[in-house]
N, C-alpha and C positions, 0 to 999 in steps of 0.2 A: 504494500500500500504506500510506502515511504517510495519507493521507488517511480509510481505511477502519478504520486504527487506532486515528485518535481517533472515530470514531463506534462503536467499540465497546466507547471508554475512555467516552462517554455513557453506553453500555446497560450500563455494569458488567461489559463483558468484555474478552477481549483477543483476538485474531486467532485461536487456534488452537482457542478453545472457540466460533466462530463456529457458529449452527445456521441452515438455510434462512430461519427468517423473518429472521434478520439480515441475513441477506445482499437479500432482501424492501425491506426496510425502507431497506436502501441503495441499491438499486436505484431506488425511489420516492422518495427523498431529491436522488439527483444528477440524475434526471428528470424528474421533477416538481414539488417541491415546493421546494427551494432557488432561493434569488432569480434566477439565472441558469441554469435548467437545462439539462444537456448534449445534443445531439442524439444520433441513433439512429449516428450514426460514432464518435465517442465515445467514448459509452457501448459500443460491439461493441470499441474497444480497452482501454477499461479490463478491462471485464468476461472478457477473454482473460487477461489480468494474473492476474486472480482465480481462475481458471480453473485457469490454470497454477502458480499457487500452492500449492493446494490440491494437485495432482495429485502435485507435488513433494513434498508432505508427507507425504504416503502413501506415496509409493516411499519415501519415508526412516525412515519407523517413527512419527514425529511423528502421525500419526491413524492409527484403522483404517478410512473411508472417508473420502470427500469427504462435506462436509453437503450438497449439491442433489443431489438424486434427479433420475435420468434418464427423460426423458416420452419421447412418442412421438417418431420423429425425432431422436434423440440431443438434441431441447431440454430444458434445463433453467431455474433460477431466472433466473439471468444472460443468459440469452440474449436477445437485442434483438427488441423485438417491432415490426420491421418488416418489409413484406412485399418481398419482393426482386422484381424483372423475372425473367422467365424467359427465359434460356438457350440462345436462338436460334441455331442453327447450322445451316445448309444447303449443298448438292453444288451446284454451279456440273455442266455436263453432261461435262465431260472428266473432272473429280474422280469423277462417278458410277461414269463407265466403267471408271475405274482402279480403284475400289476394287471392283467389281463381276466385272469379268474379270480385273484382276491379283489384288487381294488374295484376294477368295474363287473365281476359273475358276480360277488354278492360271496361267495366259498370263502372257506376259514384256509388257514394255511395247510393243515393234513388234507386239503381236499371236500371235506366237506360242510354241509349247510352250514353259513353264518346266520344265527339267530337273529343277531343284532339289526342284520342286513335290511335298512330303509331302502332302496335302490325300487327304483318302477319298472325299468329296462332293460335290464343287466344282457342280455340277449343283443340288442341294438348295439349297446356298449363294447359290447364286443366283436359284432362284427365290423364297428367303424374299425377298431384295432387292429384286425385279421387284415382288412383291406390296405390299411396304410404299411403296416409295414412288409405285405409282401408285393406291392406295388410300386412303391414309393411316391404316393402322389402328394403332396400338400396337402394342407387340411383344408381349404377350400376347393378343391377338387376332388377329394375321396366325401367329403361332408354333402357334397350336391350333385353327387350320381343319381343318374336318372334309370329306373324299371328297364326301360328300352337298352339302354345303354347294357345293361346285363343280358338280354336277351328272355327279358321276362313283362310280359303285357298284363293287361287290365284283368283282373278276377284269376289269377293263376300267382302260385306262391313255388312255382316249379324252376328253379336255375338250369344253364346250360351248363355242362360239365367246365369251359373257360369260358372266360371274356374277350374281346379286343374290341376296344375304342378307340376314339382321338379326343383330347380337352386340347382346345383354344382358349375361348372368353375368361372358364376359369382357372387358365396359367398361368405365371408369373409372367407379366408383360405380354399376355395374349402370344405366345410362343405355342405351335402346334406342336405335337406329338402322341406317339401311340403309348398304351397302356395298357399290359397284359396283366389278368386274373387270374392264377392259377385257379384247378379244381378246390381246394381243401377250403381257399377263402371263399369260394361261390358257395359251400355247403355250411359256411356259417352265418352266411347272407343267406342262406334259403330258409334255415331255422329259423333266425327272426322273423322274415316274414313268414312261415306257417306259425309262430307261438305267440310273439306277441303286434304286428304290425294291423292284422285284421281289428283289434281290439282299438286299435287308433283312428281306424278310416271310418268305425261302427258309430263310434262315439262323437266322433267331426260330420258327419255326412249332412246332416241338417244344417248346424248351423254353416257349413260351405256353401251348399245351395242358397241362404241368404244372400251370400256375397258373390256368387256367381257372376254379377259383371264385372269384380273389380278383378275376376281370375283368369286367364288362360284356359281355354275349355278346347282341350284335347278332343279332334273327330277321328283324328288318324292318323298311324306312325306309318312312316314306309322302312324298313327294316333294313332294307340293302342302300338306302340313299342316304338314311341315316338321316330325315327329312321329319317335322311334325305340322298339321294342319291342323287348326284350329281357330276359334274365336276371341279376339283381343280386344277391350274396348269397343263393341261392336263392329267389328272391322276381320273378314276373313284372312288371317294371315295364314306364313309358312314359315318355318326357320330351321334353319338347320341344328339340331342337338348341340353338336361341337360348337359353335356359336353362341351358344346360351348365356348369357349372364349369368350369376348367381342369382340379382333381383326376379327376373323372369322365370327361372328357374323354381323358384320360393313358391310364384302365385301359379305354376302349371298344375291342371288337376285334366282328369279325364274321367267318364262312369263308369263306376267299380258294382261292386256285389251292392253296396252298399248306399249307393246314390255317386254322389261326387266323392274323389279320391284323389288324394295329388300323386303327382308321377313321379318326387322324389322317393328314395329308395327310403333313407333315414327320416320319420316323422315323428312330432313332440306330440303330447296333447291335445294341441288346437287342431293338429292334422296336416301341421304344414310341415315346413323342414325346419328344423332348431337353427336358430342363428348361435355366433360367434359366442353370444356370452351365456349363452345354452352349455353350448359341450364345453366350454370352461369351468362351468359349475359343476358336470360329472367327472370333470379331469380332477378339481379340486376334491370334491368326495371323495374319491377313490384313492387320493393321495392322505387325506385323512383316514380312513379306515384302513391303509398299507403302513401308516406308522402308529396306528392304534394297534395293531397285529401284531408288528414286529421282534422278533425272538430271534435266538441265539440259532436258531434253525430256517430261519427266513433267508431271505436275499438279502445282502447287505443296500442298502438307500442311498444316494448322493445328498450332500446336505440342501441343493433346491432340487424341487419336486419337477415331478417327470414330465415334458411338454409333450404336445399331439407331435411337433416338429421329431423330436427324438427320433420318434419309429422311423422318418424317412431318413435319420442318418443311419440308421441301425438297417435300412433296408440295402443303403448303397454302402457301409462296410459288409454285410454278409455277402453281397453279390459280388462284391470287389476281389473277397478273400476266396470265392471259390473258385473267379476264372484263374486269379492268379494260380490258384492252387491245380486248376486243371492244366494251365500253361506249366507248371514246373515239375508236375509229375510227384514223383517218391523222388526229385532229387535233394540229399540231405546238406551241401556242401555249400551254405550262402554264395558266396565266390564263384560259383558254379551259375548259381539262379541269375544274379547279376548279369553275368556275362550271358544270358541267354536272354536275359529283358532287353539287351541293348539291341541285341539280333532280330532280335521278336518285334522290337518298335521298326527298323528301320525296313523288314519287311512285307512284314504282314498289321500292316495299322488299321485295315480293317478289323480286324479281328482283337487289334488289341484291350485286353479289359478296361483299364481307366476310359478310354475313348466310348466305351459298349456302355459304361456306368453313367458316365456323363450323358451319352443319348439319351436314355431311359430317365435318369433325374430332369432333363430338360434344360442342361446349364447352357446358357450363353456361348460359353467358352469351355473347355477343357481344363483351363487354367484354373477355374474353380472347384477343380474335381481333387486337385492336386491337394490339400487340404487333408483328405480323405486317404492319403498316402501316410502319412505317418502312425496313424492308425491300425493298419496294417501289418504289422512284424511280428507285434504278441499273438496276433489270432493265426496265422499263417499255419499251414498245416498240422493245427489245431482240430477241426472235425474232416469227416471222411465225407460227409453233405454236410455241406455249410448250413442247410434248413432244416437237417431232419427235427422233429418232435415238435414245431414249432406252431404247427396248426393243427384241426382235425385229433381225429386217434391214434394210438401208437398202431396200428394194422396198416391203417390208410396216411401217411404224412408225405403233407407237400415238401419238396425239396425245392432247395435253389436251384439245383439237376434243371429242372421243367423248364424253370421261369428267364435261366442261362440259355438254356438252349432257344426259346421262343427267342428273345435278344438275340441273340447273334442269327439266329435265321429270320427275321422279321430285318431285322435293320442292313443294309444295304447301301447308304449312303456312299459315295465316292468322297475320295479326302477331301475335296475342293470342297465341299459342302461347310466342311468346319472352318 
């Protein structure tokens, strides 16, 4: 503070009539332009100092705002403009299962019935889970799949043994790509809808039908165009699924057993699809009752609670570690694997796994996959299927086997693509 007081006993002012470019100006001062300039650690602790200054000053009467205006992301002038690592955190397969059958099935840790268990859904709950992480889609694209989209229509609670789709609207940055299901997720998605989904469309169908103008009213899907026709605002429209908004998505309904039924897959209550702070609030249960559980016998926790995002890192280290793990064989000689990554990149890049990972996650760039490389060493020919036990029954479990193989035979891009 001493220090930003004489640069603004320079500019002719004094701390409290600071305006944005002053603060500008000091910022490029202690970063750039003075003979020693501070680094980006720093500079994020000064610029907290200043931060909190300000903020103090406000609560106390001394200004009526802060001088930096708030950008996108709660950044403002002060804020250090470097780009941080991202945030990696992934389910080890016991951690999956607990947070999967304890926290959101409603089961104690031995497996069975939790007394305690309030949960309405536990069913729902879990197949959002199944889906994300043997997918990897974000949670606004595994949250707002549509019936059709699975290959299951109006009055039928019957899955197709896979899926293949494409999300656009609800990707990051509207970025197309395909997205496979394996069998074992589509049979936990079939449960919910035969146990508990009917029970949601029963209970919504009247009051939907009240609001039938403000809804999308489904007349007909075309299966192979991947096309829907129906009524919007009085107005006969068509759109294509993969194009869908989330919003639009929310108010699609079509007639079911029941009367009106919406056509997303995951429904709350009311009948529609839960928003954002819906599965937050079962994300947060489930993290409460997996540390109300907790024993010497459980899964050990991370000290913050588990994000929806997790499962997609957990989905693209399990797939990562098993191409590599199919690329290296039984070879035990690190020195050996290395020298066979180098070979293996320069040529066959089609095939190579980082690149197959990145497809399937949706990245921009490759460059952001890279991330997801260090990761990788402790798990490394660690399981014989990277997925076994992880869905389904121990008889019947999906492997990363399946969902490896559709990847690399579905995707076909030419390198120029990336």
């Amino acid at each position: 503070m001493l220090r930003f007081n004489g640069h603004q006993a320079g500019r002719g002012r004094d701390v409290l009539s600071a305006t944005e470019a002053d603060l500008v100006a000091y910022k490029r001062l202690r970063t750039r332009d003075q003979k020693m300039p501070v680094g980006s650690s720093t500079w994020s602790k000064e610029s907290s100092v200043l931060d909190r200054f300000f903020t103090f000053a406000v609560d106390q009467g001394h200004l009526e705002r802060r001088p930096m205006r708030v950008a996108a992301r709660g950044r403002n002038a002060l804020s250090p403009r470097t780009r941080r690592g991202m945030d990696i955190r992934h389910l080890s397969l016991e951690q999956y299962r607990y947070f999967r059958d304890v926290g959101l099935g409603g089961q104690g840790p031995d497996s069975g019935l939790n007394p305690s268990f309030r949960g309405r859904s536990p069913h729902r709950d879990r197949a959002g889970a199944d889906l994300a992480v043997c997918s990897g889609m974000r949670w606004q694209e595994w949250a707002t799949v549509l019936l059709p989209e699975l290959g299951m229509g109006s009055g039928t609670c019957t899955c197709a043994e896979e899926a293949d789709f494409r999300v656009q609207a609800c990707a990051k940055y509207g970025k197309e790509r395909a997205i496979f299901i394996p069998e074992q997720a589509m049979r936990s998605v079939e449960t919910y809808c035969l146990l508990e989904r009917p029970e949601f469309t029963a209970a919504a169908a009247r009051s939907l039908e009240r609001r039938h103008r403000d809804l999308f009213v489904v007349s007909r899907v075309e299966v192979e165009t991947g096309r829907v026709h129906g009524v919007l605002d009085g107005v006969q429209r068509v759109f294509s699924m993969k194009a869908m908004p989330p919003r639009l998505r929310r108010i699609t309904v079509w007639e079911g057993e029941f009367g009106l039924e919406a056509v997303a897959v995951f429904l709350c209550r009311g009948g529609l699809m839960p928003g954002a702070d819906s599965w937050k609030r079962y994300r947060h249960a489930a993290w409460r009752r997996m540390v109300a559980l907790q024993s010497a016998t459980t899964p050990r926790l991370p000290a913050k609670r588990w994000r929806w995002h997790d499962l997609r890192h957990t989905y693209a280290l399990q797939l990562l570690t098993y191409l590599e793990q199919q690329m290296d064989g039984a070879e035990p000689d690190p020195v050996a694997r290395r020298r066979r990554h180098r070979s293996y990149l320069s040529g066959h890049i089609r095939y190579n796994p980082l690149l197959i990972v990145s497809r399937r996650l949706g990245h921009s760039s490759p460059e952001t996959t890279y991330a997801y490389l260090e990761y990788t060493d402790d798990l490394l020919h660690e399981f014989d299927e990277a997925f076994a036990g992880w869905l389904g029954d121990p008889e019947g479990e999906a492997t990363y086997a399946q969902i490896a193989a559709r990847a690399c035979g579905v995707e076909s891009s030419p390198v120029g693509a990336f």
